[in-house]
Backbone as CSV, one residue per row, in Angstrom:
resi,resn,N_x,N_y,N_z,CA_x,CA_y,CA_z,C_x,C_y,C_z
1,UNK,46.201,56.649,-42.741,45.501,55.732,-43.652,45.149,56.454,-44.936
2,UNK,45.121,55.655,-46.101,44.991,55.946,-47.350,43.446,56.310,-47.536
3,UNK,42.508,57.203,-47.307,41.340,57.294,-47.790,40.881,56.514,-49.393
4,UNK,40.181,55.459,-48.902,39.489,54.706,-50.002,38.595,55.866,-51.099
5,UNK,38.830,54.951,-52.382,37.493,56.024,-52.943,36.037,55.078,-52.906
6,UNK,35.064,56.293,-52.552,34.099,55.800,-52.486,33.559,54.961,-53.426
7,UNK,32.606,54.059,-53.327,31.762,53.037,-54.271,30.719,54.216,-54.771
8,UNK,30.697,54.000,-56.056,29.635,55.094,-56.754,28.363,54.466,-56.203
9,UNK,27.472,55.159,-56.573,25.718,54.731,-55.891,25.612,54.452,-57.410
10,UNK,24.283,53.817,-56.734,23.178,52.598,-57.606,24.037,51.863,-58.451
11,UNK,24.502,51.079,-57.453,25.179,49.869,-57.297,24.209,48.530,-57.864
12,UNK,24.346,47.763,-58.395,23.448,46.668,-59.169,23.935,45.895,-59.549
13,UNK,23.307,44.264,-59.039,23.880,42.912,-58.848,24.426,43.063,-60.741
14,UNK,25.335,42.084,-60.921,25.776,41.978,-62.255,26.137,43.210,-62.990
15,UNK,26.963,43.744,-62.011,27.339,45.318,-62.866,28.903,44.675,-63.977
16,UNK,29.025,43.726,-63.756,30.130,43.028,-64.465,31.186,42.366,-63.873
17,UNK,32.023,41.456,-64.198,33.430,41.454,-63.872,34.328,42.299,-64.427
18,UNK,35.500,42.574,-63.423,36.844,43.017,-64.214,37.811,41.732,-64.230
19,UNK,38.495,42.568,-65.299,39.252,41.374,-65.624,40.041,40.149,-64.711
20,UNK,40.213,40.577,-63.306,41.074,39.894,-62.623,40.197,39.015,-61.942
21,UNK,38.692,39.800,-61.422,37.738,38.749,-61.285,37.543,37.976,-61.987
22,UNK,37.485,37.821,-62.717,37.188,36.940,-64.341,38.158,35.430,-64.269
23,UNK,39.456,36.267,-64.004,40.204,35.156,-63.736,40.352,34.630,-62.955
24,UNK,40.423,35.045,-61.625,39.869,34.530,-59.860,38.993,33.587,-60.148
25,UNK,37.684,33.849,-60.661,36.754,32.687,-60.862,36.540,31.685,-61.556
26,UNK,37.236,31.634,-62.704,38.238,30.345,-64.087,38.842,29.859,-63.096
27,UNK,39.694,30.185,-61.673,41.104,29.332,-61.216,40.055,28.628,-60.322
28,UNK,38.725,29.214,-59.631,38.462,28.696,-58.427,37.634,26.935,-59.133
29,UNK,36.903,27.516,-60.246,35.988,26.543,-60.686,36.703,25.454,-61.492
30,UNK,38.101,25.372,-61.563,38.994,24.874,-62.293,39.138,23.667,-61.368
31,UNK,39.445,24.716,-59.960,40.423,23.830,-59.010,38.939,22.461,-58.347
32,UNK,37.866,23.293,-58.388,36.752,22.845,-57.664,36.345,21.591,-59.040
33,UNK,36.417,21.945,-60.230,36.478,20.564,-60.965,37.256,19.646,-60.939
34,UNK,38.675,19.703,-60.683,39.161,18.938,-60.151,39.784,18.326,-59.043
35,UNK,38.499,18.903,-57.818,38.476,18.276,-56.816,37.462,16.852,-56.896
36,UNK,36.432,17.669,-57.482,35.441,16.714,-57.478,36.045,15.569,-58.313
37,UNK,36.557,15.386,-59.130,37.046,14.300,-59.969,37.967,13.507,-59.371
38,UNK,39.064,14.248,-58.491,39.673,13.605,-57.881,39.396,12.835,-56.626
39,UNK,38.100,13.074,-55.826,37.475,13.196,-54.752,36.422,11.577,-55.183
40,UNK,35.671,12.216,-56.317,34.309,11.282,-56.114,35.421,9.810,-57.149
41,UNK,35.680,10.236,-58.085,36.333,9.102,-59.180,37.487,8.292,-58.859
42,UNK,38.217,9.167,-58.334,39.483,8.364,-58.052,39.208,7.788,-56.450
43,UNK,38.938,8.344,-55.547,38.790,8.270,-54.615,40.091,8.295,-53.737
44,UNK,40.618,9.740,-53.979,42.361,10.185,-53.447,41.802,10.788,-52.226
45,UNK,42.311,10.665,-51.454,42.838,11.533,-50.291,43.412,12.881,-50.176
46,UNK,43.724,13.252,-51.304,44.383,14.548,-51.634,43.772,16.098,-51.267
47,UNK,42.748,15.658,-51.553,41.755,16.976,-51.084,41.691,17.629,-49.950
48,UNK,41.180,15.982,-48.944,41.392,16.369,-47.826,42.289,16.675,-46.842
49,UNK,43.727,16.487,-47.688,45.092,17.022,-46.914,45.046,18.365,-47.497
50,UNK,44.447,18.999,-48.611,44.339,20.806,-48.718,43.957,21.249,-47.775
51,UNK,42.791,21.012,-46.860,42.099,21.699,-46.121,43.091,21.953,-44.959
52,UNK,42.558,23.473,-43.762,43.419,23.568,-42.890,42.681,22.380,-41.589
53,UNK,44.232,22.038,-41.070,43.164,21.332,-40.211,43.331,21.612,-38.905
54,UNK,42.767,21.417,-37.623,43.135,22.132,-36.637,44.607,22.059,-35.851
55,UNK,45.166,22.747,-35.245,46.490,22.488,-34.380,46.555,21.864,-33.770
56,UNK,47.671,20.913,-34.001,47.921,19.457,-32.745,47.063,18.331,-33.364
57,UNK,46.469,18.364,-34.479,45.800,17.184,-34.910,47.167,16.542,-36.521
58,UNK,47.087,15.516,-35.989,48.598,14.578,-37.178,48.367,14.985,-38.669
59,UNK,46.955,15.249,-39.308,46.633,16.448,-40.194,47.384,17.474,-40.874
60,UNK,47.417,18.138,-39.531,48.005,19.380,-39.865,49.379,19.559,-40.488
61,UNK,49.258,20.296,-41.425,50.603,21.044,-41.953,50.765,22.494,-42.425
62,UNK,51.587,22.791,-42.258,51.576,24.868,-41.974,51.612,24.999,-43.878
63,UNK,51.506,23.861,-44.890,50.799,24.879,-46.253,49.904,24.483,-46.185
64,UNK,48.852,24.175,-45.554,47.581,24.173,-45.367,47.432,25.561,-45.383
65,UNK,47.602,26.653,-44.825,47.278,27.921,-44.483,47.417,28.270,-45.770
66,UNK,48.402,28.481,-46.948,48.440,29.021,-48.242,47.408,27.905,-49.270
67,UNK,46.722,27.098,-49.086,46.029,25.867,-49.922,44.591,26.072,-49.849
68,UNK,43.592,26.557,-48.239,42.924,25.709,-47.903,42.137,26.971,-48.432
69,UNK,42.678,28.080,-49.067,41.566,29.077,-49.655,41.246,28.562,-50.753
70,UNK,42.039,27.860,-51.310,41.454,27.550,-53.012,40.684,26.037,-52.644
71,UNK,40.131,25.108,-51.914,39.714,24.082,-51.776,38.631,24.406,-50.847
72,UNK,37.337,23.883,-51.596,35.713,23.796,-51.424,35.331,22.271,-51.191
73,UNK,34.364,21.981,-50.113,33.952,20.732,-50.038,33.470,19.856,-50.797
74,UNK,34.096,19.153,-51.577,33.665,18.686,-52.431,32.427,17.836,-52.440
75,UNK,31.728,17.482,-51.408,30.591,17.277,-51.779,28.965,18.363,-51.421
76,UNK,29.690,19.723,-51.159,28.585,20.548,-51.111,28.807,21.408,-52.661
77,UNK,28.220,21.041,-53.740,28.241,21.815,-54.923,27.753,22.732,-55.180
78,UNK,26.691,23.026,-54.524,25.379,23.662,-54.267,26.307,25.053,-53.600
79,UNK,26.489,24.570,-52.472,27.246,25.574,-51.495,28.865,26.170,-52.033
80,UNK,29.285,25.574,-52.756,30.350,26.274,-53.798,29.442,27.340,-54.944
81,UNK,28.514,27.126,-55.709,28.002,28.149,-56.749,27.408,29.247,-55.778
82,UNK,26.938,28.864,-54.803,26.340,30.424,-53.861,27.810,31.498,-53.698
83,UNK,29.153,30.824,-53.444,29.991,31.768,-53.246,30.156,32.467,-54.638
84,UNK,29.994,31.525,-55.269,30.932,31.923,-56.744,29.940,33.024,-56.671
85,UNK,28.473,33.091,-56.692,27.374,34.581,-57.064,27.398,35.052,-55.815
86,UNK,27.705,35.408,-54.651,28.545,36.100,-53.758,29.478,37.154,-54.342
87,UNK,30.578,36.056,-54.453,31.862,36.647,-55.378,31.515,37.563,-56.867
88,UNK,30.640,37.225,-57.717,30.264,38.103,-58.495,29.778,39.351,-58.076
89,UNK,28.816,39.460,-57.269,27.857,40.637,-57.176,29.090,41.523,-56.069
90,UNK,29.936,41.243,-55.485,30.485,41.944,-54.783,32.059,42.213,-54.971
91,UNK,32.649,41.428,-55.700,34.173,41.718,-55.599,33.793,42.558,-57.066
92,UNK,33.337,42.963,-57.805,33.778,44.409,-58.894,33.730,45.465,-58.511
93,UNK,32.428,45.932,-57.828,32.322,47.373,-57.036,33.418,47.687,-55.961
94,UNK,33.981,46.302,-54.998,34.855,46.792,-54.346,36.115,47.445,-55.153
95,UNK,36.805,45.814,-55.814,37.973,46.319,-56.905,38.149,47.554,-57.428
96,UNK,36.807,48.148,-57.828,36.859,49.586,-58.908,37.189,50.483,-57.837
97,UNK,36.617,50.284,-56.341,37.142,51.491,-55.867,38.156,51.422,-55.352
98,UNK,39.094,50.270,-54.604,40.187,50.380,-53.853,41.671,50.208,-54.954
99,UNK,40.991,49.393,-55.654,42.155,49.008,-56.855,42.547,47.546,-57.009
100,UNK,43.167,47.059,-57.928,42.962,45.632,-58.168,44.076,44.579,-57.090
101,UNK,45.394,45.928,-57.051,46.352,45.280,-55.930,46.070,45.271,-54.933
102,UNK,45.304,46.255,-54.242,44.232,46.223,-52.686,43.149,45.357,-52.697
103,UNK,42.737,45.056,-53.858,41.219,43.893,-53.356,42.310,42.678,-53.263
104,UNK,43.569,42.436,-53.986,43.828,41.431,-53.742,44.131,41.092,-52.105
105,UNK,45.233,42.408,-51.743,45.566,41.893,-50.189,44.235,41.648,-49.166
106,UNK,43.123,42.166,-49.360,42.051,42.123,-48.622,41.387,40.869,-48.900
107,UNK,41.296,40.758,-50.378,40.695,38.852,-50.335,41.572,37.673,-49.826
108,UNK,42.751,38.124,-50.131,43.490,37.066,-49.310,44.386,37.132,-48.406
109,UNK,44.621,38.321,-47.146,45.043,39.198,-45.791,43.562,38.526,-45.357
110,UNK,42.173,38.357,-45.939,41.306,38.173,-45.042,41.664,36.708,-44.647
111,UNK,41.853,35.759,-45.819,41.767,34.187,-45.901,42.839,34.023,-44.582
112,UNK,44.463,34.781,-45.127,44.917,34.418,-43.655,44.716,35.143,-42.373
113,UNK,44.197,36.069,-42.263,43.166,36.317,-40.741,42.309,35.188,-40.158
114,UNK,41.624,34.576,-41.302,40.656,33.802,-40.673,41.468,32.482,-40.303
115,UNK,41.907,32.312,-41.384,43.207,30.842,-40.473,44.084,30.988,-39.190
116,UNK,44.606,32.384,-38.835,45.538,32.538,-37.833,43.823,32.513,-36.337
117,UNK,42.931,33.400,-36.741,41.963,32.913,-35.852,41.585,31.615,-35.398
118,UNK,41.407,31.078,-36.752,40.610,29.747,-36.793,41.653,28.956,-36.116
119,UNK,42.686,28.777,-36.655,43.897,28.064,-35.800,43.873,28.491,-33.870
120,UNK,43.892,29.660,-33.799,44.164,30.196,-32.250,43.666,29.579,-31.307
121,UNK,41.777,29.140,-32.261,40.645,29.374,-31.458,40.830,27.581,-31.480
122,UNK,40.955,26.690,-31.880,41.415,25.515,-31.970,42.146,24.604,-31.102
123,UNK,42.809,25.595,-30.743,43.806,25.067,-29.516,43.205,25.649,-28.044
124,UNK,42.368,26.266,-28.084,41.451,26.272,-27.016,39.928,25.909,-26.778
125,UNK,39.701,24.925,-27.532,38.413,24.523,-28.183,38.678,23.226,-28.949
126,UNK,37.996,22.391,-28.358,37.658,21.184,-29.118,36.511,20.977,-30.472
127,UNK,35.834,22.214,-30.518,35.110,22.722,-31.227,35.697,23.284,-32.669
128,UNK,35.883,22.708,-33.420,37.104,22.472,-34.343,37.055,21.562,-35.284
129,UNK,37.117,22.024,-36.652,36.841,21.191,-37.732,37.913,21.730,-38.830
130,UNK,38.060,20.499,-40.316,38.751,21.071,-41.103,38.363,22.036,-41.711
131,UNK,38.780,22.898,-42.620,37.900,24.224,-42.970,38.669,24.556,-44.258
132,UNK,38.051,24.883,-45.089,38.826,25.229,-46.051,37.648,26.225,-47.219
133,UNK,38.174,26.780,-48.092,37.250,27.789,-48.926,37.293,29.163,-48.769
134,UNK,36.771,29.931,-49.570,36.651,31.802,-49.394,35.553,32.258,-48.893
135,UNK,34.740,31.683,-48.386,33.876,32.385,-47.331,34.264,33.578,-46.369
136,UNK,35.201,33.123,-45.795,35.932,34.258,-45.168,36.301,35.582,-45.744
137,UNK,37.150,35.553,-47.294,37.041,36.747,-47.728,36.047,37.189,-47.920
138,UNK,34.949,35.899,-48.824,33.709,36.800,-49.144,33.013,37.763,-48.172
139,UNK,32.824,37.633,-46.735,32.284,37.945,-45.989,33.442,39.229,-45.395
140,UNK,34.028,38.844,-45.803,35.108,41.023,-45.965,34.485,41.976,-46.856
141,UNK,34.612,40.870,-47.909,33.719,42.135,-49.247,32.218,41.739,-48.949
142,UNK,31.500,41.922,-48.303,30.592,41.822,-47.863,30.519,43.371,-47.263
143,UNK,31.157,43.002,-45.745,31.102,44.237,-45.081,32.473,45.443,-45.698
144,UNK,33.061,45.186,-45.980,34.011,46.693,-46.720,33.018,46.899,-47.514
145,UNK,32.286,46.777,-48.579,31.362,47.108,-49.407,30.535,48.266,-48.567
146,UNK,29.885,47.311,-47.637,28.570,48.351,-46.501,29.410,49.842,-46.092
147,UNK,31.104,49.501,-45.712,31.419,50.685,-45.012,31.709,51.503,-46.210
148,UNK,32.062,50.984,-46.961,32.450,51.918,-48.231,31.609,52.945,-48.637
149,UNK,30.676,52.203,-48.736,29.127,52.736,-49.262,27.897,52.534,-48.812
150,UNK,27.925,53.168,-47.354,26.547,52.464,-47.002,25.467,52.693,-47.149
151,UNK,24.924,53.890,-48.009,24.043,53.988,-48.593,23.773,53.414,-49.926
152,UNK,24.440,52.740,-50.108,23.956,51.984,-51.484,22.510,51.255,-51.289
153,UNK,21.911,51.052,-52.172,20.674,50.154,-52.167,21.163,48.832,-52.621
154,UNK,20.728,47.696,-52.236,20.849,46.838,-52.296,19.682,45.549,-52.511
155,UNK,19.364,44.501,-53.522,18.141,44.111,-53.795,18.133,42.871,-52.816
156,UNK,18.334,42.887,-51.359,18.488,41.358,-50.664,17.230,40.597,-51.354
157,UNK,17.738,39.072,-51.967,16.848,38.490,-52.884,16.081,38.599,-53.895
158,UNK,16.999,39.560,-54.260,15.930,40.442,-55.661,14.760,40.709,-55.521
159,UNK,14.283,40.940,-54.426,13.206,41.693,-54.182,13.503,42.640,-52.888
160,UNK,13.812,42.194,-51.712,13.439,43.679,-51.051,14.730,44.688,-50.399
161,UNK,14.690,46.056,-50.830,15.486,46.637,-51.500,15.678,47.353,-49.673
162,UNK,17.386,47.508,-49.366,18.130,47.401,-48.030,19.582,48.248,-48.048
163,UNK,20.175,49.004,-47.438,20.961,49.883,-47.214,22.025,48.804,-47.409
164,UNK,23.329,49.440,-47.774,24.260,48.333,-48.199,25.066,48.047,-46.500
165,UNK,24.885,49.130,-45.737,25.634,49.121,-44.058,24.688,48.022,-43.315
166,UNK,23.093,48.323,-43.232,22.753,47.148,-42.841,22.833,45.476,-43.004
167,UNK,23.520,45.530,-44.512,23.964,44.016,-44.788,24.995,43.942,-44.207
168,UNK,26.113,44.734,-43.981,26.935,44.517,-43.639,26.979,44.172,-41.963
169,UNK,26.518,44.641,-41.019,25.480,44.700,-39.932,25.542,43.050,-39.607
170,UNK,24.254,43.209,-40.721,23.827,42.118,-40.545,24.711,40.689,-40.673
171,UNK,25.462,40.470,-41.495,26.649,39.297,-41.569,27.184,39.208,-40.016
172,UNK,27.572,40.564,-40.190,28.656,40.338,-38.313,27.867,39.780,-37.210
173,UNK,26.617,40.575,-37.142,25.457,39.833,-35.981,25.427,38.142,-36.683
174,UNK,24.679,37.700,-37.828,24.651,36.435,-37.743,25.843,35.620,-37.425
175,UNK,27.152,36.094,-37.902,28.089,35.219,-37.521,28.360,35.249,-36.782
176,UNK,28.608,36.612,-35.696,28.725,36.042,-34.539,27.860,35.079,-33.600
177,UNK,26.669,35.389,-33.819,25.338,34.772,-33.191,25.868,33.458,-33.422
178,UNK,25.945,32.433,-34.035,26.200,31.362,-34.817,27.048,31.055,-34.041
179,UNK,28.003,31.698,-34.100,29.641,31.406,-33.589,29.173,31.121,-32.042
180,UNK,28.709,31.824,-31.090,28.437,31.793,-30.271,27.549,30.737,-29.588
181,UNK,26.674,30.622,-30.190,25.400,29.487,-29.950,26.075,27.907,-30.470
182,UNK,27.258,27.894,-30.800,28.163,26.545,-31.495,27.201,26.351,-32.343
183,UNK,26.912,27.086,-33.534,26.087,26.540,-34.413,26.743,26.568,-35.938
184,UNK,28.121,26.874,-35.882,28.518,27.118,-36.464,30.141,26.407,-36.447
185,UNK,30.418,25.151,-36.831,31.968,25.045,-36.214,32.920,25.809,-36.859
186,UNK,32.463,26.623,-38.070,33.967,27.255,-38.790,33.947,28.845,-38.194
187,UNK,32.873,28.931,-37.366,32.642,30.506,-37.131,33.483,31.256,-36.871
188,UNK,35.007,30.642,-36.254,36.028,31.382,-35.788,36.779,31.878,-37.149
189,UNK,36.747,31.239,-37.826,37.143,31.358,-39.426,36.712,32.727,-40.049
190,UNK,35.230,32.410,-40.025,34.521,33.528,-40.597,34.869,35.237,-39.779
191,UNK,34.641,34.682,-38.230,34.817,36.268,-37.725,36.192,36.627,-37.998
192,UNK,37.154,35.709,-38.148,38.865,36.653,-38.478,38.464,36.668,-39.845
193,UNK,38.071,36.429,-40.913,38.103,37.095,-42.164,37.621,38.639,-42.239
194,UNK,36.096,38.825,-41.168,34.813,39.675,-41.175,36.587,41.180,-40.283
195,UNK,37.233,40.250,-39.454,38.195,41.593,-38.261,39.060,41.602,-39.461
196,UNK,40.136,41.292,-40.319,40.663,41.351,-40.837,40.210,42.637,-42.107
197,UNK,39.240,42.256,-42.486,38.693,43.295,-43.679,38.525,44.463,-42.973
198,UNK,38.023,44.174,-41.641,37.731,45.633,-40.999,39.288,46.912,-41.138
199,UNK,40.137,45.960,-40.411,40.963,46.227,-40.133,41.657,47.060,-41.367
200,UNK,41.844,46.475,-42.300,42.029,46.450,-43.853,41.676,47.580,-44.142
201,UNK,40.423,48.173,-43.930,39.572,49.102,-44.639,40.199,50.379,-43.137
202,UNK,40.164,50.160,-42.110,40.575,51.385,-41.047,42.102,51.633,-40.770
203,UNK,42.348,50.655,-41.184,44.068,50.720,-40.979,43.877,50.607,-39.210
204,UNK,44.904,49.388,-38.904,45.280,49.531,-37.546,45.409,50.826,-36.686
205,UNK,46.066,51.277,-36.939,46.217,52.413,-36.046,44.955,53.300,-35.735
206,UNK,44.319,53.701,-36.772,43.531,54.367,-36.611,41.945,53.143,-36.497
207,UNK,42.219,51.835,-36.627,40.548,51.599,-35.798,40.858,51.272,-34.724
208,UNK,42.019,50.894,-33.870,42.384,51.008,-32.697,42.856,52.229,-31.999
209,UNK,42.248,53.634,-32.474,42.444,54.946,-31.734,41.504,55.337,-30.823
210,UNK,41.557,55.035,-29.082,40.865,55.520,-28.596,39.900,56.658,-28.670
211,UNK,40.993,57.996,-29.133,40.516,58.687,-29.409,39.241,58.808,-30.635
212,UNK,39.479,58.594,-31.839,38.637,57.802,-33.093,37.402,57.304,-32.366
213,UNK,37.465,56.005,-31.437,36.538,55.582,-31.189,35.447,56.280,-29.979
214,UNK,36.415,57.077,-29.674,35.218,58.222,-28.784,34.699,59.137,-29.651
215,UNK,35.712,59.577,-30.098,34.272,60.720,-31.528,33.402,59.903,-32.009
216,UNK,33.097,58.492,-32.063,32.242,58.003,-32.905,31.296,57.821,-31.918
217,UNK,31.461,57.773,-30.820,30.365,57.549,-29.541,29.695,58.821,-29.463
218,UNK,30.487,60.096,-29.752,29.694,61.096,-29.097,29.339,61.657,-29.870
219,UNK,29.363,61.373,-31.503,28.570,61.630,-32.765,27.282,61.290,-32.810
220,UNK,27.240,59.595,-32.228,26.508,58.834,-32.319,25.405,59.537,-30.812
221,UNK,26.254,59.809,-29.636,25.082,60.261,-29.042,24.516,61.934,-29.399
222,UNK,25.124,62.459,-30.340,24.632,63.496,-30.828,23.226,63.324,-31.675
223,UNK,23.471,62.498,-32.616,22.024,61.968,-33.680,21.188,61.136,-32.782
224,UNK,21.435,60.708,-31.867,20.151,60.459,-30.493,19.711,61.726,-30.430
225,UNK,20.044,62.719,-29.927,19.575,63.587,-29.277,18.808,64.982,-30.401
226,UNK,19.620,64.745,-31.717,18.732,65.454,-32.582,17.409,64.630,-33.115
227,UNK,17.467,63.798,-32.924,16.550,62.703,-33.350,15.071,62.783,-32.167
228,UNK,15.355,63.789,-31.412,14.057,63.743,-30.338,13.408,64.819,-30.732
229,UNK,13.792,65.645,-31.284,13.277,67.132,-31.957,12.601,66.715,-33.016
230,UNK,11.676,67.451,-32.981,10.207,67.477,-34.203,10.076,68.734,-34.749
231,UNK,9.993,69.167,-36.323,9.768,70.577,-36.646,8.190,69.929,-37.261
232,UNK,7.562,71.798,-36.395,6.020,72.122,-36.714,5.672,73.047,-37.388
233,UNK,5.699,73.127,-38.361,5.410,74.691,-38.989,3.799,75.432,-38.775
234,UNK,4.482,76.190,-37.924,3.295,77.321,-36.743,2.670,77.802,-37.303
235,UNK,1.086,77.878,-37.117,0.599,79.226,-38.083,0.536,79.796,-38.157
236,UNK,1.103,80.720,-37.062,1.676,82.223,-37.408,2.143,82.777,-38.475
237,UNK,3.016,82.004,-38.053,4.783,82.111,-39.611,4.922,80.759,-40.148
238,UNK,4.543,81.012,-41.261,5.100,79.519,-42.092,6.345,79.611,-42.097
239,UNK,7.270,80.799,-42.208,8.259,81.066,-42.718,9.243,80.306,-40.975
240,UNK,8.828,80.485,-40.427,10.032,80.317,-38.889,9.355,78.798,-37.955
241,UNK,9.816,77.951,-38.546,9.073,76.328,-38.073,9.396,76.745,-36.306
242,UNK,8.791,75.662,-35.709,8.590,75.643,-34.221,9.283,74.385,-33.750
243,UNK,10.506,74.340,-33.246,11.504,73.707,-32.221,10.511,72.964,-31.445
244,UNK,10.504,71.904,-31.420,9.961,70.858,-29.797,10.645,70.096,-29.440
């Protein structure tokens, strides 16, 4: 695997777009204006044949899978501008470090992860809806961000200030939680975008290396075990602290 370069620290919402973001977000708000026009005014049907829809339903058609990333529900508007400032605060820092041809395969390698999931999980589940939008990538650059850099600070809600690994953390627990509790019908969506980025960022081979994944266990039970030790500085010797 290609070692990523790291995300520089003090990282900060609105550090800018680059140029390709810039244009990513002109095509999305383009397409999302003229959904809504076509959706609420005309009152076409068109929209809702973008979306993917589940397998075995008369719906379905296999360019749904290349369509249903650029098409947002047109009547949640609200819930389209949260991605778009999603998509700001997080796709530049990634871009700058992996590069503009790698954020692309990862924003959209995630979109079709989450469809080949979302599809899988469909045909074994009646639990199944149309789905369409970048949530899924977003929630890659979400967590590639955390692994990239997980010490970054981060302002969750512009006020209280959070390790950039624990956000990342945190997405995978809620979605899965969600996913799990059926509280969520696109959740299968979301977790193949969330495995896909992973994947993306470890390269197959190596996040599926047994080996790999035992050094990380016995790292991990290493910082347990330094983590029980306390230094006391004795008054004997300031100079030689005291082991407990």
């Amino acid at each position: 695997m290609t070692p990523r370069r790291p995300i520089q620290a003090g990282f900060t919402f609105g550090a800018g777009f680059t140029p390709l973001g810039k244009k990513m977000l002109i095509l999305y708000a383009a397409i999302y204006v003229a959904e809504l026009i076509f959706f609420h005014w005309f009152r076409t049907p068109m929209v809702s044949l973008l979306f993917l829809h589940p397998l075995g339903q008369p719906d379905f058609h296999f360019l749904q899978i290349l369509t249903h990333p650029f098409i947002h529900d047109p009547t949640a508007p609200l819930a389209f501008l949260i991605h778009c400032l999603v998509f700001y605060f997080f796709s530049a820092p990634v871009e700058r470090a992996v590069g503009s041809r790698q954020f692309l395969m990862l924003f959209y390698g995630a979109a079709l992860g989450a469809a080949l999931c979302g599809l899988a999980f469909s045909l074994m589940s009646d639990f199944a809806a149309p789905f369409g939008g970048m949530l899924p990538s977003l929630l890659a650059l979400i967590v590639v961000f955390g692994l990239l850099n997980p010490n970054a600070t981060i302002l969750l809600m512009f006020i209280i200030p959070i390790r950039a690994k624990y956000i990342s953390y945190g997405t995978l627990l809620i979605t899965l939680l969600t996913f799990l509790a059926k509280a969520n019908p696109n959740g299968a969506y979301h977790l193949g975008g969330i495995l896909f980025g992973w994947l993306w960022l470890m390269g197959p081979r190596h996040a599926l290396d047994y080996r790999r994944l035992h050094m990380m266990y016995l790292e991990w039970r290493l910082k347990r075990k330094k983590a029980r030790f306390r230094v006391i500085d004795g008054d004997k010797d300031k100079d030689r602290p005291t082991y407990h």
